[in-house]
C-alpha positions as CSV (number, residue, x, y, z in Angstrom):
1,X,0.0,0.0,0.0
2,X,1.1,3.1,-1.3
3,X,0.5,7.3,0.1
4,X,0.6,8.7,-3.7
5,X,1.6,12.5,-3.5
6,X,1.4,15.1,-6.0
7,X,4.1,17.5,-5.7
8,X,4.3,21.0,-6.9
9,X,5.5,20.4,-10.1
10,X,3.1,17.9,-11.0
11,X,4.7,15.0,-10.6
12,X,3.2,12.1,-8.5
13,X,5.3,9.9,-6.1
14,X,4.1,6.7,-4.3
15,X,5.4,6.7,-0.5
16,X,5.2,3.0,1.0
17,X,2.6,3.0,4.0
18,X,4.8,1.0,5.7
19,X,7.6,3.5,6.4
20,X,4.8,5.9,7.9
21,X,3.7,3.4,10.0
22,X,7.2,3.0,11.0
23,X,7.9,5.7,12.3
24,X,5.1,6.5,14.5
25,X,5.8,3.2,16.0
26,X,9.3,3.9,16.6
27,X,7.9,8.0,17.3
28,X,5.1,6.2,19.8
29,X,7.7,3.4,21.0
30,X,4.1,1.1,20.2
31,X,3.6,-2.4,18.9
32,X,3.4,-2.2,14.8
33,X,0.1,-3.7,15.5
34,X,-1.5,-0.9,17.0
35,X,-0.2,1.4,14.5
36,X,-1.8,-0.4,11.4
37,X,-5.1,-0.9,13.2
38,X,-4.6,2.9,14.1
39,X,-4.4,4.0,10.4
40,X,-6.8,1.6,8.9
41,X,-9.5,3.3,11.6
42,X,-8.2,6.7,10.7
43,X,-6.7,6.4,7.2
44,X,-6.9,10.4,7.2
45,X,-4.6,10.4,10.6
46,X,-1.9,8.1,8.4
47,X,-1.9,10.9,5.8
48,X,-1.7,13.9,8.9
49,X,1.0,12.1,10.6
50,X,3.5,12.1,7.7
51,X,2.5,15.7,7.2
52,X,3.5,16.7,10.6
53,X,5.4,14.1,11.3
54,X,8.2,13.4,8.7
55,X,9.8,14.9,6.1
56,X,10.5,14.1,2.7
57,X,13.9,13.3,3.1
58,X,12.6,10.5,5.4
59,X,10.8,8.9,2.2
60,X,12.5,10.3,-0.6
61,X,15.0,6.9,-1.1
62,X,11.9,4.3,-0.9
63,X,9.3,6.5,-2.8
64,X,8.4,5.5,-6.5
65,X,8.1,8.1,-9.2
66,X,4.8,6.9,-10.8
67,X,4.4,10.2,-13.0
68,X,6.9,12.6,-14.5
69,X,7.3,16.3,-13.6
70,X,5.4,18.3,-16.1
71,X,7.9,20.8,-18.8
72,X,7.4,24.4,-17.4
73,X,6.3,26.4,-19.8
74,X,8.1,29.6,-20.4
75,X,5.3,31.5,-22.6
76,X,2.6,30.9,-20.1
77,X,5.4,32.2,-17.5
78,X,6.1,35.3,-19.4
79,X,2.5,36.0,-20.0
80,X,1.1,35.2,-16.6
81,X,4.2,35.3,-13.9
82,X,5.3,37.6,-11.5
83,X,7.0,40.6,-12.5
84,X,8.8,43.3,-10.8
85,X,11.2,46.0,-11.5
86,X,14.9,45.5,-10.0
87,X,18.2,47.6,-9.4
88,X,20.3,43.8,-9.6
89,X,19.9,40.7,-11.0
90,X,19.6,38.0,-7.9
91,X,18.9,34.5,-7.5
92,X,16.0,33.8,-5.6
């Protein structure tokens, strides 16, 4: 079982349950047990915990890339993005 997020670009990643059930075991010091019956009560308190919980460099290595990162597109950036005058160039 699979927590399939959609980042910012677009792209979709599939997060193994398991490693979120992990670590509020190991957060809780609980049996496994009582995590997984936990979660499949709540399933919404499996998706708040890694939220709050983790981060995505605590997934990133065991999560699947299920759909590629769309292209930006530069015309719709140029026509629609943020603009603003500036003394420098930076790098934000």
């Amino acid at each position: 079982m699979y927590l399939q997020v959609t980042m910012d670009d677009e792209s979709v990643w599939n997060v193994p349950v398991d490693l979120i059930i992990d670590d509020r075991t190991d957060t809780r010091e609980c049996e496994r047990e009582e995590t997984e019956k936990y979660f499949k009560q709540y399933p919404d308190e499996l998706i708040d915990w890694a939220e709050n919980n983790m981060n995505w460099e605590d997934v990133v290595e065991s999560s699947v890339l299920v759909k590629e990162p769309n292209e930006p597109s530069y015309q719709d950036g140029w026509v629609n993005g943020e603009k603003k005058i500036v003394e420098e160039p930076t790098n934000e």
